[in-house]
C-alpha positions in Angstrom: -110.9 61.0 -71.9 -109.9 57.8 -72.9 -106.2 59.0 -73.1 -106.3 60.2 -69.8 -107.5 56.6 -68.5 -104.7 55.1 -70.6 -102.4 57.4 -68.6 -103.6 57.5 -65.4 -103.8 53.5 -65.5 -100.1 53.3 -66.6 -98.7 55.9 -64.1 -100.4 53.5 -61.8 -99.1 50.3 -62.8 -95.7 52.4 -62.3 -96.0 53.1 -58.8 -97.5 49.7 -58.6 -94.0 48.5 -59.8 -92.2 50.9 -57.4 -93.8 49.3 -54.2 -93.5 46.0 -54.9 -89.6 46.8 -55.9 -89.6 48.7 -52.2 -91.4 46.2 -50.4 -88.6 43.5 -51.3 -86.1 41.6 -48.8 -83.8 44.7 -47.6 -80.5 44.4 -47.8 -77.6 45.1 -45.1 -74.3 46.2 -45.6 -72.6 43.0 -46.8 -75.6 42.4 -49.3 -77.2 39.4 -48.0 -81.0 39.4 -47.2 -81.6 40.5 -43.4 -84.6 38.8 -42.2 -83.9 36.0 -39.9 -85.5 32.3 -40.9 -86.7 29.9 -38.4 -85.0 26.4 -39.9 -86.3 24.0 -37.0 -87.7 23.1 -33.8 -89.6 20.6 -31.9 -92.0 22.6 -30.2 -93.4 26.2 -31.7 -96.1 28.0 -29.4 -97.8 31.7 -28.5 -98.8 33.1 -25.0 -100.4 35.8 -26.0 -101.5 36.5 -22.8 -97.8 36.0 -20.7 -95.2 38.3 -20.8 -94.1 38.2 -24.4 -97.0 38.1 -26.3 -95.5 39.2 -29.5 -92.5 36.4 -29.3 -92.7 32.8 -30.8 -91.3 30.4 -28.3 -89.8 27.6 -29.9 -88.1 24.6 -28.0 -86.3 21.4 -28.6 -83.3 21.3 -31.6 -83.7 25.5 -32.3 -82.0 26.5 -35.5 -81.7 29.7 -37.2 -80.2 31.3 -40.4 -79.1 34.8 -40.8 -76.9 36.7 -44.1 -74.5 33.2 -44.2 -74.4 32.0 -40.1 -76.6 29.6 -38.6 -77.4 29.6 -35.0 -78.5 26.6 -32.4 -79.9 26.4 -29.2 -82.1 24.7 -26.4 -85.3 27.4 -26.7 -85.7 31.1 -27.8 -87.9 34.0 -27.9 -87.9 34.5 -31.7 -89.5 37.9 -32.0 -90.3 38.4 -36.1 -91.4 42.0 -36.2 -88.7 43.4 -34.7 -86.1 40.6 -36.4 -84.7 39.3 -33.7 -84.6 36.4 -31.0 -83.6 35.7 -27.8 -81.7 32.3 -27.5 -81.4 29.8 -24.3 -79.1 26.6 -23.5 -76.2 25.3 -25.5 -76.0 28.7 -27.9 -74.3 27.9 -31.1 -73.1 29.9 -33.5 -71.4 29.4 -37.1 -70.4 31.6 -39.6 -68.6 30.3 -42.8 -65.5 27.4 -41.7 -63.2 29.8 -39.7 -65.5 31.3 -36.8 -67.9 29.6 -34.1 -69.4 31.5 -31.2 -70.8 29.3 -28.3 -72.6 30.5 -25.0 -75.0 29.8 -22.8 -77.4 32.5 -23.3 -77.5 35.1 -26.1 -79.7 37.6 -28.0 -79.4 38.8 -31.4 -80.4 41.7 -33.6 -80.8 40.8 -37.0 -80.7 44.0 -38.2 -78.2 45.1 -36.5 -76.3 42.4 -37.1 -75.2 42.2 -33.2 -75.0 39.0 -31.3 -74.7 40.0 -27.2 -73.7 36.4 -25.8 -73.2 35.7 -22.0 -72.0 33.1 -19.6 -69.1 30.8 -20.4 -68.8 32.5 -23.8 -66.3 30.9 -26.6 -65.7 32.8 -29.8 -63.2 30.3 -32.3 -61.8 32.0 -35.1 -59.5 30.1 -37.1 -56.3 29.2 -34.4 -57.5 31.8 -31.9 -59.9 31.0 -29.1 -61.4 33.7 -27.2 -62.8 33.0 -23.4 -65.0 35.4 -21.7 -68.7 36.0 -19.8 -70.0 39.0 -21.6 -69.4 39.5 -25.2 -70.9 41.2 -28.0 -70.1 40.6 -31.4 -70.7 42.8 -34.0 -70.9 40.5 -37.2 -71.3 44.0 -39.6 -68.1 44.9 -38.7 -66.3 41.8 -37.8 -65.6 43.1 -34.1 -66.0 41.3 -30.8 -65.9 43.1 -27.8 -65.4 41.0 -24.1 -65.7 42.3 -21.1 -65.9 41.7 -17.4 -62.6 39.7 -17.8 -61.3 37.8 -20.6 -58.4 35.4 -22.6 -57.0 35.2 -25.6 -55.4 31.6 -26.8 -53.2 32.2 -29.7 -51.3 29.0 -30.1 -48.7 29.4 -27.7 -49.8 32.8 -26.7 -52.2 33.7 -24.1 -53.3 37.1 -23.5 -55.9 37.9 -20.4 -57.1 41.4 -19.4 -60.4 43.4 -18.0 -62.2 44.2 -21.5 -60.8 44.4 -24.9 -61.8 43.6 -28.9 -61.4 41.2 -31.2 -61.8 41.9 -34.9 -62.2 38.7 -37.1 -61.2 40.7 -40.5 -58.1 41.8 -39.4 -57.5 39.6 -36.7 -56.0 42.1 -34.4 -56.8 42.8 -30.7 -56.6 45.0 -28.3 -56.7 44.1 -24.6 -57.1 46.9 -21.7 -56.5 47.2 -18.0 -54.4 44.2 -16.2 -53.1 43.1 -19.6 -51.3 40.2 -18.7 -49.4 37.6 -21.5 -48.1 34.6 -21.3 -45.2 33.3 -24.0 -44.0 30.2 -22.8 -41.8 30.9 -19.8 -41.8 34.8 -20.8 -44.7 37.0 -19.4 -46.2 40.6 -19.8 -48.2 43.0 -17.8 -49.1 46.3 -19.4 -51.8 48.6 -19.0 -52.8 48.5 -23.2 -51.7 45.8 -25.7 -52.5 45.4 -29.4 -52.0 41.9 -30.9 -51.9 41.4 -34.6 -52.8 37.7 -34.2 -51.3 36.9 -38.1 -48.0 38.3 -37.2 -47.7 37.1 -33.5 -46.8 40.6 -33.2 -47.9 42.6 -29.6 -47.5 46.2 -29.2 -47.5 47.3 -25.3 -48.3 50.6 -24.3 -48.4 52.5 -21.0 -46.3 51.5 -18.0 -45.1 47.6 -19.4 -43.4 45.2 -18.3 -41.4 41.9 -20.0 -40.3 39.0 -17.7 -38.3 36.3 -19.2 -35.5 33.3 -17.3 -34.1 36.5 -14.9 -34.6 39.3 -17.9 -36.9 42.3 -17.1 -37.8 44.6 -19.9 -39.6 47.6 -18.8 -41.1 49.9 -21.5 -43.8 52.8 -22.1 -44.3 52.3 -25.6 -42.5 48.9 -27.2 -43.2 45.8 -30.1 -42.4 42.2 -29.4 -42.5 39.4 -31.7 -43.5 36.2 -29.7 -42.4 33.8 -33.0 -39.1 36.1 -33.5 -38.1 36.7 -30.1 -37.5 40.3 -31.4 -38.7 43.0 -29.3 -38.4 47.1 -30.4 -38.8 49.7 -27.7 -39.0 53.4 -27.1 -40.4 55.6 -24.4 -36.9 55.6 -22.2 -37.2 51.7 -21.8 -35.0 49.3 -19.9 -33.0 45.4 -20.3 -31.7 44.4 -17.4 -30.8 41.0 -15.7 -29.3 40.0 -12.3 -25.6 41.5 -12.9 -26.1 43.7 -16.2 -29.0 46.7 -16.5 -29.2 48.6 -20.0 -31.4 52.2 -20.7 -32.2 53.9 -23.5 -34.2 56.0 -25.6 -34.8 53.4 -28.1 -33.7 49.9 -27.5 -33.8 46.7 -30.0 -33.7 42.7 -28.4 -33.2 39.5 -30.1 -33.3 36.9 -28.0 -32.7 34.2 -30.4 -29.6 36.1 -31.6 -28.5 37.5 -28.8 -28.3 40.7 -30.5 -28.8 44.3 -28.8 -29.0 47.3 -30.1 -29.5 51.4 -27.8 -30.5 54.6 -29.5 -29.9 57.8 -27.4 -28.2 58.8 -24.1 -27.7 55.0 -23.6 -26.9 53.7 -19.8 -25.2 50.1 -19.2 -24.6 49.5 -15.6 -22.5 45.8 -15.0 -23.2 45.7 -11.2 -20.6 42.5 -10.9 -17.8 44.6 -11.9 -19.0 47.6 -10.9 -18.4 49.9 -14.0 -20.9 51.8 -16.3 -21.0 52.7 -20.0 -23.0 55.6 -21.7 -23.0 56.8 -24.7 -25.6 58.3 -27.4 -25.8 54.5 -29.2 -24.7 50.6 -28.2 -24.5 47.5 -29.8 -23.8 44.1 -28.0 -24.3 40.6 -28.6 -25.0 37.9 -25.6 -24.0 35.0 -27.6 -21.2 36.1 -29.1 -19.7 38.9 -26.6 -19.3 41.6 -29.1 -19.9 45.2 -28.0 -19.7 48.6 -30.0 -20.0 52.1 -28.3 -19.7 55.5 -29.7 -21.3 58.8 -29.8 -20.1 60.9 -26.7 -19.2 57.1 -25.0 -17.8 57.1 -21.6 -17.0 54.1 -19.0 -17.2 54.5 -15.5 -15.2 52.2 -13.2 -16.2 52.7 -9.6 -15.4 49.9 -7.5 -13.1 51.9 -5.7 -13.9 54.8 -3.3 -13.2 57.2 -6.0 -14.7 56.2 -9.8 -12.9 56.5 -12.7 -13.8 58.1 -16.1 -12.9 57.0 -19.4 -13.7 58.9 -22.5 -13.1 57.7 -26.1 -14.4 58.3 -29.6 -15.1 54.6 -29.7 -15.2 51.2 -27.9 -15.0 47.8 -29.0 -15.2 44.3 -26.8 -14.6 41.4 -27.9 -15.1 37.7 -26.5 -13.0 34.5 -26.4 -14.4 31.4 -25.1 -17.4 32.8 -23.9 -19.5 31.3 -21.1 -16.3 29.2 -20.3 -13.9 29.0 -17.5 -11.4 30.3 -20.0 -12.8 33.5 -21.5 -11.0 36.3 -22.0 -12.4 39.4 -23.3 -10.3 42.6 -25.2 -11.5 46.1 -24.8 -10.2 48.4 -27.5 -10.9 52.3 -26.6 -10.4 54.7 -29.6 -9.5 57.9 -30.5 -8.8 60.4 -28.3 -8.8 58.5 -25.1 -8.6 60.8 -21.9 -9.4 59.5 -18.6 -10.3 61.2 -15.3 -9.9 60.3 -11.5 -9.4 62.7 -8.3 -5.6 61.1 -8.1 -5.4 59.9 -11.8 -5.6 61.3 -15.1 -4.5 59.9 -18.5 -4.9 60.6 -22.4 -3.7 58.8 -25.3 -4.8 58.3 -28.8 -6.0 54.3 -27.9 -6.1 51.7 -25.8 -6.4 48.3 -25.4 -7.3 46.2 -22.2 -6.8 42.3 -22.4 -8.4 40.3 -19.3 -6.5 37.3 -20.0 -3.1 39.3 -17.9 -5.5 42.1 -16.8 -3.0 44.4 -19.0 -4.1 47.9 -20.5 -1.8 49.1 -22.8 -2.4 52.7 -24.0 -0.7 53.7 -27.2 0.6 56.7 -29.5 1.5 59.4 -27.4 0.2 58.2 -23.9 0.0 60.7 -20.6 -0.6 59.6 -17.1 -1.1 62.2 -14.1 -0.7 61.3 -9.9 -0.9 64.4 -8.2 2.1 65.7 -8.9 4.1 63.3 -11.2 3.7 62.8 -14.9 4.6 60.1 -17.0 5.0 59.5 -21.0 6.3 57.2 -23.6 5.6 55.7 -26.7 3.8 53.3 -24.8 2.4 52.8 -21.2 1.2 49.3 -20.1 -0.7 49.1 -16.6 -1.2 45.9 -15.2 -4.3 45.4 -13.0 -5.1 43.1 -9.9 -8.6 43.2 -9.8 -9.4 47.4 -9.9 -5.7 47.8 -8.0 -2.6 48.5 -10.2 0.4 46.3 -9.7 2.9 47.4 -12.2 3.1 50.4 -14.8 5.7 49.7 -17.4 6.9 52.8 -19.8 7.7 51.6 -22.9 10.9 53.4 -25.0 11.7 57.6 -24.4 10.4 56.8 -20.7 10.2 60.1 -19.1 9.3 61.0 -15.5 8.3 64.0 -13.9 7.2 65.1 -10.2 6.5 68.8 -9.6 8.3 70.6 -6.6 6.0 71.9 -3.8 7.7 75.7 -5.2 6.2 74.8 -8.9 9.3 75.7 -10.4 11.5 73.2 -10.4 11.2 69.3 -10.9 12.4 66.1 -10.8 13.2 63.8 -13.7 13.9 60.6 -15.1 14.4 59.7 -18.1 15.2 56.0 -19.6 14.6 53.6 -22.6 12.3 51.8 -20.6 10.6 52.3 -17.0 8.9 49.9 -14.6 6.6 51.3 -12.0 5.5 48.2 -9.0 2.8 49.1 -6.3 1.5 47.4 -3.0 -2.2 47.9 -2.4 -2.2 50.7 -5.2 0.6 52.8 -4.0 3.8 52.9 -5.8 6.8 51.6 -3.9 9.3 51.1 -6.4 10.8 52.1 -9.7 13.2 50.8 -11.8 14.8 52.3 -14.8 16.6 50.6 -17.3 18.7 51.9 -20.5 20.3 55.2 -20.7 19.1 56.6 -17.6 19.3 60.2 -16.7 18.4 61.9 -13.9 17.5 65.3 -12.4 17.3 65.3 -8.6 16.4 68.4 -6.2 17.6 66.9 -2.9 15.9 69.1 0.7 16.8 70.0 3.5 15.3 67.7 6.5 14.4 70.5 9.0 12.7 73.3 6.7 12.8 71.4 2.8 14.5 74.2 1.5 16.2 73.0 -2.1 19.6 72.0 -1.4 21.3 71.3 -5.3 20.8 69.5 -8.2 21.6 66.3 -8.5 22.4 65.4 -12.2 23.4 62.0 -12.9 23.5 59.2 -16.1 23.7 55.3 -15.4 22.4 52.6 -17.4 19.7 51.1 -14.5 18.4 52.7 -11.8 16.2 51.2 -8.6 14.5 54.1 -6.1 12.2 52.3 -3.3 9.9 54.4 -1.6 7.8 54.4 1.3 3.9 53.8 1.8 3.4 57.7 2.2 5.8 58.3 -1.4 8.8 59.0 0.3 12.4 58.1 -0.8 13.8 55.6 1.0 16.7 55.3 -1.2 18.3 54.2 -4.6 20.7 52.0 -6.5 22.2 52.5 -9.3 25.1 50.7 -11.3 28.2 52.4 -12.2 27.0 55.8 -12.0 28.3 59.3 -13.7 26.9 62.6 -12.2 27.6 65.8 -10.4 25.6 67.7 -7.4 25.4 71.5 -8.2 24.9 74.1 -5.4 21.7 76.0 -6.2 23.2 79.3 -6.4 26.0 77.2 -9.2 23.4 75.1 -11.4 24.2 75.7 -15.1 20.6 76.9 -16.9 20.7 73.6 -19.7 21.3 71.0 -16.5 17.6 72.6 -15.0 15.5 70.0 -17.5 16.7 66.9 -19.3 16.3 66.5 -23.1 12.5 66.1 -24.1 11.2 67.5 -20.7 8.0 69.0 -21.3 5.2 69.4 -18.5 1.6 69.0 -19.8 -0.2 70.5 -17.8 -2.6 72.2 -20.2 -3.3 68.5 -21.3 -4.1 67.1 -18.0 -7.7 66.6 -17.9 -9.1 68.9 -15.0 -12.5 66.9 -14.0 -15.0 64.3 -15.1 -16.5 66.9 -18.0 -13.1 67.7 -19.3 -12.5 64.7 -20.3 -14.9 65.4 -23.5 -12.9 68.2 -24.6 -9.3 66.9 -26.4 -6.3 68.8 -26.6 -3.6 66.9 -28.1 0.3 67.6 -27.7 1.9 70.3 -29.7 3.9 69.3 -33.4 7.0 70.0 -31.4 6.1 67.8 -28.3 4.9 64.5 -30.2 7.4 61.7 -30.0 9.6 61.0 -32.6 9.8 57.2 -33.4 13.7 56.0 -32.6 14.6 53.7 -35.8 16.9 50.9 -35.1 20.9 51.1 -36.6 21.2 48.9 -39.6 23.5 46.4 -38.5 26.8 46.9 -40.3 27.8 45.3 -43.4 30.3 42.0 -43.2 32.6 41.0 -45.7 32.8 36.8 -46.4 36.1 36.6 -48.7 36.6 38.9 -51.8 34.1 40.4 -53.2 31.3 38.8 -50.9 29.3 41.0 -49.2 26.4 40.2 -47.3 23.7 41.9 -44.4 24.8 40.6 -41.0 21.5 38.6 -39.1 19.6 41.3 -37.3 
């Protein structure tokens, strides 16, 4: 028996032990004690027979402690049984150096953790400050959520929408519903924005919209740096300004660098010039004027009735003197260049357009198409006044061809060089110059039958022709030829030397011109070298190069 006191009485002192372990201070999540201490105030009372019978009513200098925050006020309800307290007038609270809370009413939960503040509420957390009526802030979790309207001060950043969070840990947010920021003279509006507060970093989302000294940005789904400038969007998203508009799949902005970047089936639209550029990605600097196209790039030039397109492998601007009086601006178009209009078609392996003489200068095998004429060289240079051409010039193995209503035959000029002028866009005269040749299938006035061929070598030519294309007449200097009766014409005078009609070249409309067929081995042109000048002879055995 006496064992089984000994036992009984130490099984329990055991449970003894057990309850008084259980009974401690609890402890919450963050492991600080959870019971809320009353530090001070003026005035303490009961009314036990009021409406809160089971609440201390303290007045005058109120201040409470809870896991590491104290908490100020005019009066409060401070209900210990259920750990919590109801606070009135001049709410303060403070939690560690970085994070103050002040309303003018609040109630909090110590068990909970949660602090439900209202009216003129103003949560400081290190260099953010947080303006709302309604907010509850969950001090377990580090989260603040606002409601009912509120803003966000982040230094230079201000950030106001319906509701949203706040999370002290992280110190990110998220603002919903009439998101609207403010970054010095730039703004945002956006249905949903996150805001990593440490990076200055804002992520929009929904239907968005950047304004910024005439920029518009428009995005579904895009990053922007307020310290960086640096914005990255997706979702189909759009740069545009009062004379320049850019689309894409993907598009990158640095504002400080001037720096752009477009990722996939990429649109730029210059409304003052009226021409358009798409390709599958884009690069182009504001400060510095430098542009880079390529992946299925094409320009569009449409300030005339008809628009113009121009297909390369590549394009390339760049900028001299920019935002000057003076600038002047190169556009180089490579490889595989073919262009398409209703009335003109060209292709060549590159070109080059300079604005300072409004020159384009297509090189290495060069085709141009006008209804029925053709024209090649080694080199074609088209001078422009404003979208009109003024002058074509062919340079070396000029050769010019214009198809007979019959399709069979054709007249042709050939020369070392060739000069094309034009009034209002239409040709009206053409010069020739250097061993010029000439094919020429006169008709007759009253039913344009074919009369002969008219074959004939000079060394410079001038035809003038009228506003509708017709020949008005020529001059020529010193002229050799011979006019063959059709039924008399021998079969090698038919086409001069080089004569070659691409017409399987010719680009047939706007898609075409993504599909390149070069010239034939045979039909490319053969560079011309220049004679060695001859040897002279200076006295006896003295033999020296003469000056070239």
């Amino acid at each position: 028996m006496g064992g089984l006191r000994i036992l009984l009485s130490i099984l329990c002192l055991f449970v003894l032990c057990l309850s008084v372990h259980a009974s401690g201070p609890a402890k919450n999540k963050k492991g600080t004690a959870d019971r809320i201490n009353l530090l001070h105030a003026d005035q303490l009372s009961y009314d036990i027979h009021g409406r809160t019978p089971d609440a201390q009513i303290v007045k005058g200098n109120v201040s409470f402690s809870h896991a590491g925050a104290t908490l100020k006020c005019d009066s409060a309800y401070f209900y210990q049984a259920s750990n919590s307290f109801r606070a009135f007038g001049h709410v303060r609270l403070r939690q560690s150096d970085t994070l103050s809370l002040n309303s003018d009413y609040a109630e909090y939960d110590g068990s909970g953790q949660m602090m439900r503040a209202r009216k003129n509420v103003v949560l400081r957390h290190r260099n953010q400050v947080l303006y709302t009526d309604s907010l509850d802030y969950d001090r377990l979790y580090d989260n603040a959520y606002f409601f009912e309207g509120g803003t966000l001060v982040d230094g230079k950043d201000k950030l106001v929408s319906d509701w949203g969070e706040y999370n002290t840990a992280s110190r990110q947010a998220v603002f919903y519903y009439n998101v609207k920021m403010q970054n010095g003279n730039r703004t945002v509006t956006t249905d949903t924005l996150y805001y990593d507060t440490r990076k200055s970093l804002a992520h929009l989302m929904g239907p968005s919209e950047i304004k910024s000294e005439g920029n518009v940005i428009r995005t579904r789904d895009g990053y922007f740096n307020t310290k960086s400038d640096l914005a990255e969007l997706y979702g189909r998203s759009t740069l545009s300004d009062q004379e320049k508009e850019i689309t894409g799949d993907s598009l990158y902005h640095n504002n400080k660098t001037g720096e752009n970047k477009g990722f996939g089936d990429v649109i730029y639209i210059d409304r003052k010039n009226k021409n358009e550029l798409r390709c599958d990605y884009v690069e182009y600097n504001d400060k510095t004027g430098y542009g880079y196209a390529t992946r299925r790039a094409v320009m569009k030039e449409y300030s005339q009735k008809d628009t113009l397109f121009l297909h390369a492998d590549t394009f390339k601007i760049f900028t001299y003197h920019i935002n000057t009086d003076s600038v002047r601006r190169l556009v180089h178009a490579y490889h595989k260049v073919r262009a398409y209009r209703t009335n003109v078609q060209a292709v060549c392996d590159s070109l080059v357009f300079d604005s300072a003489d409004s020159c384009m200068t297509m090189y290495k095998d060069p085709i141009a198409w006008n209804e029925n004429r053709q024209l090649f060289g080694e080199q074609i240079k088209v001078y422009m006044n404003d979208s009109t051409v003024r002058k074509a010039e062919v340079i070396n193995q000029a050769f010019s061809i214009e198809q007979m209503y019959d399709g069979e035959h054709y007249n042709q000029l050939s020369s070392k060089r060739m000069n094309a002028f034009f009034d209002g866009g239409v040709i009206r005269k053409v010069e020739a110059i250097g061993t010029v040749k000439s094919v020429y299938f006169p008709l007759d006035d009253k039913d344009s039958t074919l009369i002969g061929l008219n074959y004939l070598e000079t060394d410079t030519m001038r035809m003038f022709l009228s506003a509708e294309r017709k020949l008005q007449k020529i001059w020529v200097n010193r002229p050799e030829g011979t006019m063959y009766p059709m039924t008399q014409i021998p079969p090698a005078k038919y086409k001069l030397t080089g004569f070659v009609w691409f017409d399987d070249i010719r680009p047939k409309d706007k898609n075409d011109i993504f599909v390149w067929r070069g010239k034939r081995e045979e039909d490319v042109l053969k560079n011309i070298q220049r004679h060695e000048a001859p040897l002279q002879r200076l006295g006896k055995g003295k033999t020296v190069e003469a000056s070239r």
